[in-house]
C-alpha positions, -999 to 999 in steps of 0.1 A, spaced: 377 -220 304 335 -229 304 334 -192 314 351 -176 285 332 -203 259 299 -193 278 310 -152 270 320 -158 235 291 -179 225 272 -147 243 290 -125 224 288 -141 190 248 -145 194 243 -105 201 267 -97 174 245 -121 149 217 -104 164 225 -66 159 236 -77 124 202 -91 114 188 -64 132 207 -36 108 196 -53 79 167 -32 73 138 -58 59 110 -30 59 104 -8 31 84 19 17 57 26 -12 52 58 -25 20 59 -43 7 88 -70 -23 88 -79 -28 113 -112 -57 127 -132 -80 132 -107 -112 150 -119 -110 170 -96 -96 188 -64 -129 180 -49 -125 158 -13 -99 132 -8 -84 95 -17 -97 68 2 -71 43 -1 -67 5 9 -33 -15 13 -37 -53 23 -12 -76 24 -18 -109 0 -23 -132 32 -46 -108 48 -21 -102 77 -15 -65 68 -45 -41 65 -38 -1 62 -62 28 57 -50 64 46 -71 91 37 -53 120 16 -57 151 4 -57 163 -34 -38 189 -47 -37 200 -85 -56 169 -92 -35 143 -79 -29 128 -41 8 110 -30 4 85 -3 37 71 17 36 39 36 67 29 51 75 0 77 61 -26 51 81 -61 50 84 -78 21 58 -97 4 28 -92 -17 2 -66 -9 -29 -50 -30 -42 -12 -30 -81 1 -36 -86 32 -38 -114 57 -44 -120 96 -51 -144 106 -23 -157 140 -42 -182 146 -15 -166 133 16 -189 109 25 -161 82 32 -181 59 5 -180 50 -31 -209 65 -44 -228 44 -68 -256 48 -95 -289 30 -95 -269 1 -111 -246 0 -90 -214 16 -113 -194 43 -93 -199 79 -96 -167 82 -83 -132 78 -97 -116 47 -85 -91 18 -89 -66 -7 -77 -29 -12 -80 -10 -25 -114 -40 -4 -128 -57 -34 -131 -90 -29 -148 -121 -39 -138 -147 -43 -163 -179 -64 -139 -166 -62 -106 -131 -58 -88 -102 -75 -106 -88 -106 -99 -59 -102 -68 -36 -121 -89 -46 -87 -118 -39 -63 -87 -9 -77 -65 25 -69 -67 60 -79 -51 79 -53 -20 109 -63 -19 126 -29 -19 111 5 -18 88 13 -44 69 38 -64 40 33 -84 15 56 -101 -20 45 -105 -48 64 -127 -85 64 -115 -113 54 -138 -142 76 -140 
């Protein structure tokens, strides 16, 4: 009898377990980024989780003046993007005397930054499913 508990309580646990296990918690952003100035280079772009946990880079092409980036495996939380139009290539935001890009540029929610980056509280946003967002560079 303790040997046919022991093997259903077995047998409950890995059923619980594949369950939770098929419940697919990651999801994916699909990110357009429009109105480029140009086909010039690529998009530099920055995902980071809000706790600081999660940290991805992608680099992306441009074609006819926009750039799509796809990040899947992503659990649900908060995150912020940066991103930048790297005309020349030079894996840098290029900056004037002043220190005011030369470079299109800009962050998720197309938050806008006016003296510095926005606020993270301007620039996150919730996963909780699969997403798509479009963000517009400022020049």
């Amino acid at each position: 009898m303790k040997s046919k508990v022991i093997i259903l309580t077995t047998l409950i646990l890995l059923l619980n377990s594949a369950y939770l296990f098929s419940q697919n918690n990651y999801h994916l952003i699909r990110i357009e980024i429009k109105n480029l100035k140009s086909n010039k280079g690529e998009v530099v772009l920055q995902l980071t989780s809000s706790n600081g946990e999660i940290n991805i880079g992608k680099v992306v092409s441009i074609s006819q003046q926009q750039s799509v980036v796809e990040i899947d495996s992503l659990i649900t939380g908060f995150y912020t993007i940066r991103y930048f139009h790297d005309e020349n290539s030079n894996d840098q935001l290029d900056t004037n005397w002043m220190g005011i890009p030369n470079e299109g540029y800009g962050f998720s929610n197309n938050a806008s930054s006016h003296f510095g980056t926005p606020s993270i509280e301007e620039r996150k946003f919730e996963l909780k499913d699969n997403l798509e967002m479009v963000l517009i560079p400022k020049y």
